[in-house]
C-alpha positions in Angstrom: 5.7 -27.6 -22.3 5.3 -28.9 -18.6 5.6 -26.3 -16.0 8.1 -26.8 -13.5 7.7 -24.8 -10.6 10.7 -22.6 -9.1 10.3 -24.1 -5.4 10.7 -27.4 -3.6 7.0 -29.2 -4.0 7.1 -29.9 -0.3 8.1 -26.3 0.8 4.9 -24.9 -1.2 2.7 -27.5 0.2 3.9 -26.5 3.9 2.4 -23.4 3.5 -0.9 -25.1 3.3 -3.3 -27.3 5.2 -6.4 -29.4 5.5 -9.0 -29.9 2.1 -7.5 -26.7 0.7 -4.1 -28.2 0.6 -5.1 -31.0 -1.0 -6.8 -29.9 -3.7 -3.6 -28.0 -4.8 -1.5 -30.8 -4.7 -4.4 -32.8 -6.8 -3.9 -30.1 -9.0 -0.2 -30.4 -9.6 -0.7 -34.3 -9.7 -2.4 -33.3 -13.1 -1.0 -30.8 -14.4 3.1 -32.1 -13.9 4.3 -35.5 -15.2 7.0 -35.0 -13.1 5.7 -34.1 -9.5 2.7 -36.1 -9.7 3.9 -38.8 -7.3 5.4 -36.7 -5.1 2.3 -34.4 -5.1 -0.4 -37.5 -4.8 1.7 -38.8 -1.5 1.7 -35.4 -0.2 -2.0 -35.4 -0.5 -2.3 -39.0 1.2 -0.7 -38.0 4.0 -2.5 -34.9 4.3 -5.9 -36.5 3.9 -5.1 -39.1 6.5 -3.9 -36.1 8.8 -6.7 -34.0 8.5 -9.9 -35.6 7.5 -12.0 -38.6 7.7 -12.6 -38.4 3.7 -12.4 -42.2 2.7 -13.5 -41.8 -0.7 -10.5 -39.4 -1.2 -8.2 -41.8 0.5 -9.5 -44.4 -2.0 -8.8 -42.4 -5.2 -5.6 -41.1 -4.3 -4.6 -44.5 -3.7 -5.9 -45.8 -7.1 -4.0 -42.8 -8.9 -0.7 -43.3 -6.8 -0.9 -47.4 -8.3 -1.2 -45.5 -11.5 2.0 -44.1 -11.3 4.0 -47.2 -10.0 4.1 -46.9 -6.4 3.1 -50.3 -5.6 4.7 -50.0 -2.0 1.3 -48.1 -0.4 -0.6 -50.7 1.2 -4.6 -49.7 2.7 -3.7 -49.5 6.0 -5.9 -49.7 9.5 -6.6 -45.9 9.1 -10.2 -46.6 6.5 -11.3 -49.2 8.9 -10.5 -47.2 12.4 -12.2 -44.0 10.6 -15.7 -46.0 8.9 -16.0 -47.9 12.6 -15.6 -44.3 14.3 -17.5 -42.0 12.1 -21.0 -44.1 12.5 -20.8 -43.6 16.0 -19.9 -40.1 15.9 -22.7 -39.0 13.4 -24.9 -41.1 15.6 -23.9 -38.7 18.2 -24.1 -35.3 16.4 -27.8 -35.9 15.1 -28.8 -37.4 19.0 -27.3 -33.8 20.2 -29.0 -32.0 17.5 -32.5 -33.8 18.0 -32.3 -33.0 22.2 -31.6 -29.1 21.7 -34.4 -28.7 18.9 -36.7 -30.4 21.7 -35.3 -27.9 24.3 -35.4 -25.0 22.1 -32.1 -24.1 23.1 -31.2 -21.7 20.2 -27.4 -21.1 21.2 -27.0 -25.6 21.1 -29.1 -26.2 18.2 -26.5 -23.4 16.6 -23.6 -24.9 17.9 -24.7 -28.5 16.7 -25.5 -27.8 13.2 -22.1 -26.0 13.3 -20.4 -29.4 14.6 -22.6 -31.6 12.4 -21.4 -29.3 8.9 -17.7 -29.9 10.5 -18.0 -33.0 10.6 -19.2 -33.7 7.1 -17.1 -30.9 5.7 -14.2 -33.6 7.2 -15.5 -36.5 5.8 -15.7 -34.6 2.1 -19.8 -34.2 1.7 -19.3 -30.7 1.2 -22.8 -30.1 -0.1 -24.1 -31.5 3.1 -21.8 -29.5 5.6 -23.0 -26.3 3.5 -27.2 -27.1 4.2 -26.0 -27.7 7.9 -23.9 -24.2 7.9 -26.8 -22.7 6.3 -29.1 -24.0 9.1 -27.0 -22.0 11.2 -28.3 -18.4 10.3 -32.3 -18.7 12.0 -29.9 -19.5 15.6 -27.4 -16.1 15.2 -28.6 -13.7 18.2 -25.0 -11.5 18.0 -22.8 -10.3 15.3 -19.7 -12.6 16.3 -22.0 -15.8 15.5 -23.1 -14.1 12.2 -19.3 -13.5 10.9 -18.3 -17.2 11.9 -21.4 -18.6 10.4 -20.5 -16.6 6.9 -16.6 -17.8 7.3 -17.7 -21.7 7.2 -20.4 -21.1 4.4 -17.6 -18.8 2.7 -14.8 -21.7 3.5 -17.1 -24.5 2.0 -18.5 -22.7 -1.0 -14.7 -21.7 -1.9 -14.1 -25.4 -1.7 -17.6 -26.2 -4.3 -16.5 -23.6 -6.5 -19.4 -21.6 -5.7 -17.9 -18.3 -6.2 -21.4 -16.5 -6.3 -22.5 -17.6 -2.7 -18.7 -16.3 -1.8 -19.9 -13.1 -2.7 -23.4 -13.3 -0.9 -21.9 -14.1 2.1 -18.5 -11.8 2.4 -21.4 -8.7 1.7 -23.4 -10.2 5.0 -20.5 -10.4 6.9 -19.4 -7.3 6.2 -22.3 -6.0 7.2 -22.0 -7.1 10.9 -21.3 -4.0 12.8 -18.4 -5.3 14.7 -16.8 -6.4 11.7 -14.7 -2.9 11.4 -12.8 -3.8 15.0 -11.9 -7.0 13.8 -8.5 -6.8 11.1 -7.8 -10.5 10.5 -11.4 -11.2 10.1 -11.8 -8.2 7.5 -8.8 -10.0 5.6 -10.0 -13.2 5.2 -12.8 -11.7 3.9 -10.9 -9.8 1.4 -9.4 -13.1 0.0 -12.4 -14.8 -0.1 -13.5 -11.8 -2.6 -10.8 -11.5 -4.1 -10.9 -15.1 -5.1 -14.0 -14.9 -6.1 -13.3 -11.7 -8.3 -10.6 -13.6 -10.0 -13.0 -16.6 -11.0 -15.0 -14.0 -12.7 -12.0 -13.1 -14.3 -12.5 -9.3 -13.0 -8.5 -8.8 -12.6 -8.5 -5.4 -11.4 -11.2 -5.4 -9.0 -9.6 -8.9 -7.7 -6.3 -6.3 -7.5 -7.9 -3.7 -5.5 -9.2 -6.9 -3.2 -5.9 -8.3 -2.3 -4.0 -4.5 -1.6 -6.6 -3.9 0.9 -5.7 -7.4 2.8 -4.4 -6.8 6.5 -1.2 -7.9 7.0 -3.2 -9.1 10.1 -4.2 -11.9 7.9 -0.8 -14.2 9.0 -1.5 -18.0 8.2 -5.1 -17.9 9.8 -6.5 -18.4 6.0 -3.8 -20.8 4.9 -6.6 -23.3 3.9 -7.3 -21.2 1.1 -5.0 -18.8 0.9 -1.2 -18.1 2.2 0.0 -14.5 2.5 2.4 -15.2 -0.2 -0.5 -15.5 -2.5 -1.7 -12.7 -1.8 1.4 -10.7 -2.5 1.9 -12.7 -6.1 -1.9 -12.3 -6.8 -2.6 -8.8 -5.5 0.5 -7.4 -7.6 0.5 -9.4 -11.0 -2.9 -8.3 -11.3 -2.4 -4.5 -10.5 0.5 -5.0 -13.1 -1.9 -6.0 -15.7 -4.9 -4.2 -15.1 -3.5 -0.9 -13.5 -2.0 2.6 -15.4 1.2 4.3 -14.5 -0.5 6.2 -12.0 -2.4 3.6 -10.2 0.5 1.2 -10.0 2.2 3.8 -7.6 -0.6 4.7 -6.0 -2.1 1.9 -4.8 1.0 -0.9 -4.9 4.4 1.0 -4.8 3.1 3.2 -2.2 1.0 0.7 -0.2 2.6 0.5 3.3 0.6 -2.2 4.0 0.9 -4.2 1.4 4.4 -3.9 1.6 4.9 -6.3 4.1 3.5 -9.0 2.0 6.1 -8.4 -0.7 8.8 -8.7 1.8 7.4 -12.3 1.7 7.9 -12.3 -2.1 11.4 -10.4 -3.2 10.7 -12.1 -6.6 7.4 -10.2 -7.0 8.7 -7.3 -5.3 11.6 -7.0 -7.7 9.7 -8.0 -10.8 7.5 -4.6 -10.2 10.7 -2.6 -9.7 11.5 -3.7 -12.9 8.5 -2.8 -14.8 8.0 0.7 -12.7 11.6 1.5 -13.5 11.6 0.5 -17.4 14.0 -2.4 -16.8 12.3 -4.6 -19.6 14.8 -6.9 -19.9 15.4 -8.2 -16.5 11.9 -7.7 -16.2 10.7 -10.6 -18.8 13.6 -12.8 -17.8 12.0 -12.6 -14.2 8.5 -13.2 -15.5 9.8 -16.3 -17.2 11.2 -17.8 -14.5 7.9 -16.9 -12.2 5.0 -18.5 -15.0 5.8 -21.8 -14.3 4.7 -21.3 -11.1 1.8 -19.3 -12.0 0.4 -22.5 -13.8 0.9 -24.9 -10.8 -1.6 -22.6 -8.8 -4.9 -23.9 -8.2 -7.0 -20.7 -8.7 -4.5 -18.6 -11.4 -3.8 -20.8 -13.8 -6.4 -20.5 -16.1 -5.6 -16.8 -16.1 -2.1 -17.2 -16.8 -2.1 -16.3 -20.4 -4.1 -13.6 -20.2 -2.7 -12.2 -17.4 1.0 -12.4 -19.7 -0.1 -11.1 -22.6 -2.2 -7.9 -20.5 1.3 -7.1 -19.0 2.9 -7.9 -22.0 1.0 -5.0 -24.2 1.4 -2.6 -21.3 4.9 -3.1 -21.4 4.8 -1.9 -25.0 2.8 0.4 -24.9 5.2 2.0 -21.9 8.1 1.9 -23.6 7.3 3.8 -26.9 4.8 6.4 -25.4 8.0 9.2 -24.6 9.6 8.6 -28.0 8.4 10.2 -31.5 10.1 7.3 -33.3 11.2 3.8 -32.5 13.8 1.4 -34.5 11.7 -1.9 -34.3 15.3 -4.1 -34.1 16.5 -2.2 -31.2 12.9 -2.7 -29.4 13.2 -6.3 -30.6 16.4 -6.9 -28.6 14.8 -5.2 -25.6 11.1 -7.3 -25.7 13.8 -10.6 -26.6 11.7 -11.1 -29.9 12.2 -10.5 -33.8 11.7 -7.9 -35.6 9.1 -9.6 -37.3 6.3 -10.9 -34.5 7.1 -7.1 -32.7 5.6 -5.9 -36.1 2.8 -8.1 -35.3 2.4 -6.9 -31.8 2.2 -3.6 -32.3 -0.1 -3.7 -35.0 -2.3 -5.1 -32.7 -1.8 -2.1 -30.4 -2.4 0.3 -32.9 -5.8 -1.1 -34.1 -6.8 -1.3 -30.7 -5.9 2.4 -30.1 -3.4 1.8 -27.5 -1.0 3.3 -28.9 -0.9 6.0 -31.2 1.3 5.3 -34.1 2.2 4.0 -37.6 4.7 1.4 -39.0 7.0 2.3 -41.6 7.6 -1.5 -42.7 10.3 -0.7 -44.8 12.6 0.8 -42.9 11.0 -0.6 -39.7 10.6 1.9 -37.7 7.7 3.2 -35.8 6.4 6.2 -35.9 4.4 8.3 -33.0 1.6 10.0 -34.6 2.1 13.7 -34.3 -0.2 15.9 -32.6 -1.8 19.3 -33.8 -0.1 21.5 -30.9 -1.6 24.8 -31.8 -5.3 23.7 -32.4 -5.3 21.5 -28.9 -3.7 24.4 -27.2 -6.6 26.6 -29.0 -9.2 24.3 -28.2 -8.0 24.2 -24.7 -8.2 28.0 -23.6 -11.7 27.8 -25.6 -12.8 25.2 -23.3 -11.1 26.8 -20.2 -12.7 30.2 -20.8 -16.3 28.8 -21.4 -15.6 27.2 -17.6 -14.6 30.6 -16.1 -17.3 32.7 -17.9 -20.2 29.8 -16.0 -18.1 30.2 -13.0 -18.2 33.9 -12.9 -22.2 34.1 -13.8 -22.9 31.7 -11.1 -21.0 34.1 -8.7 -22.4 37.1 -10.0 -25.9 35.8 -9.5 -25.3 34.9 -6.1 -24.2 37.9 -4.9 -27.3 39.4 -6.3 -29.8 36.6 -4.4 -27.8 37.8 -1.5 -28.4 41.4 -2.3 -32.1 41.1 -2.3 -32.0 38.6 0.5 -33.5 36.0 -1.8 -33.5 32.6 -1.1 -34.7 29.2 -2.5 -36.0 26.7 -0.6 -36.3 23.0 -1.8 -40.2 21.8 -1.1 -40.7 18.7 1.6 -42.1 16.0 -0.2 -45.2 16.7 1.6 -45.6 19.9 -0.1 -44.4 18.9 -3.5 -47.0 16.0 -3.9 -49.9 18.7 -2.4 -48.6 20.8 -5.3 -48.4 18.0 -7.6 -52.0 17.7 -7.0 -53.4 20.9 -6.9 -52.0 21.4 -10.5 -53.8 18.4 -11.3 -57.0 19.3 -10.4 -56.5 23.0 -12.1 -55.7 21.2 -15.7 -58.5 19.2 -14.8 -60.9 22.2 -13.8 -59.5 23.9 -17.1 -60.3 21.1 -19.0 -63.8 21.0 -17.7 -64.4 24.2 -18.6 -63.1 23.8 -22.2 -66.0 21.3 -22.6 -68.7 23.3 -21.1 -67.4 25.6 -23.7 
């Protein structure tokens, strides 16, 4: 079935801008029948707006005849930007040949920066990243580092080339202003949590996105808007995180509270789940996966993302009882009787949960513990600990006592020691053969 997102198409785009944009609408153009025109004329006028990528402007315009809409005409805008672009890369690489000459390492910095903008605009991405990249022997300060490693990061996102993401957000980070500077900590954040995610390393993608400054505002909106970090930061604690961790590090998050104020659906769709409201819950999560598999870098994990949440969920709701009737549960998971079966079958032989089915009578049983031997086993294990604990003191207070002390050797003295017992075995060893 097609998804159909929640929202008007051209309130989602708005949160977005530039190549980023585009490539989100391109990926709604194929993934819904039913917004693909509107999508692929959102991305024309986007493209004409805010880049000098002919070749995009071309195929857009040969999928948008594709769907019908014979009314777009080519207009002046391919002409006016090939007449315009010759004499402006004529310009760049005349800039960039003068400062080499001059050995002016601030300019010849500054022009590959303007020279990888420029072809990041026109859509050679591969060619903007080698001029980015030629930006790193011309950094003399920390500031020119960190907005080096933001264009590589920004142009690698758009290539796909998660691993270089990676490389780069670790540089960056290790600028030593970086820790003054929130929003540029956040975007940074994304970038790796984005990167995480591509990996398909949910929770460590989670921990990425809570730790996002709210600082962030629209200044990534290329890549990411705040909204997504709210939706991805909390549907991938919820299925990746334990009780625990859930209100540790996402109920109890201050910060990241203000990006769920951006999302009551999310917000409320965690409440639910905390709270044991299964039924509301689901319905929400129904409504919200349509959505989901509209997004450019989610929707591959869609499914496993549900099904993650999905087991937790069960798992949840039987761990406080000692027995569960499957049709009730059934009602609650809006299910049969029959696929639940299935489910938690599936749980069981994983061992996350502990239990057996009674298929007759269908009901599940929790499997019962041996109280008294745990409880035994326990003060066993709890008086080992205290009998080491009170040696350890005992002996202590004796060094103290004698006024004994040990000292750790320098590594000076442990290799001359090393040594010495070197040439003893060896001295011993001679004198075995003269034997």
């Amino acid at each position: 079935m097609e998804p159909q997102p929640s929202s008007d198409l051209d309130t989602y785009a708005s949160r977005y801008y530039g190549r980023g944009k585009i490539l989100r609408l391109l990926h709604i153009a194929s993934h819904s029948v039913q917004l693909r025109k509107e999508a692929l004329l959102l991305a024309l006028d986007e493209t004409k707006a805010e880049t000098r990528d002919v070749q995009l402007y071309k195929r857009l315009l040969e999928k948008l005849k594709e769907t019908g809409q014979v009314s777009i005409l080519q207009d002046e805008w391919e002409t006016t930007v090939v007449r315009e672009d010759s004499k402006e890369v004529e310009r760049l690489e005349t800039e960039l040949q003068r400062y080499r000459h001059n050995m002016i390492k601030d300019s010849i910095r500054m022009a590959y920066g303007d020279l990888g903008d420029f072809q990041y605009s026109k859509g050679n991405l591969e060619e903007a990243l080698r001029n980015y990249l030629k930006m790193r022997d011309y950094c003399v300060s920390s500031q020119q580092i960190t907005d080096m490693c933001l264009k590589i990061i920004q142009c690698a996102i758009i290539l796909g080339n998660f691993s270089l993401v990676e490389s780069y957000v670790q540089k960056a980070e290790q600028t030593p202003e970086i820790a003054n500077d929130e929003k540029t900590q956040a975007k940074l954040q994304c970038a790796l949590g984005l990167a995480l995610l591509s990996k398909r390393k949910l929770k460590a993608a989670a921990e990425r996105f809570l730790q996002v400054s709210f600082a962030l505002q629209d200044s990534f909106n290329e890549m990411l808007a705040p909204e997504d970090v709210s939706t991805l930061g909390a549907i991938c604690a919820l299925a990746t995180f334990d009780r625990k961790e859930l209100k540790h590090k996402l109920l109890d998050n201050k910060a990241f509270k203000e990006f769920l104020e951006l999302t009551p659906n999310v917000r409320e769709l965690i409440n639910d789940f905390y709270f044991c409201r299964y039924g509301k819950f689901f319905e929400r999560l129904q409504r919200m996966e349509p959505d989901w598999r509209l997004d450019l870098y989610f929707y591959s994990l869609v499914d496993t993302v549900m099904e993650l949440i999905r087991d937790k969920a069960l798992a949840q709701y039987v761990m406080p009882y000692t027995c569960v009737y499957l049709d009730e549960m059934a009602k609650v998971f809006c299910t049969d009787v029959y696929h639940l079966q299935n489910e938690l079958a599936k749980l069981i032989t994983s061992h996350q949960i502990e239990a057996r089915i009674d298929s007759h009578r269908k009901i599940l049983y929790a499997k019962e513990l041996d109280v008294r031997n745990t409880s035994l086993w326990n003060t066993v294990s709890q008086g080992a600990q205290l009998i080491d604990q009170a040696e350890s003191m005992l002996l202590h207070i004796k060094m103290l006592k004698h006024r004994l002390s040990i000292r750790a050797l320098s590594a000076t003295e442990a290799s001359y020691d090393h040594s010495n017992c070197s040439t003893s075995r060896m001295d011993l060893g001679s004198l075995h053969h003269g034997e």
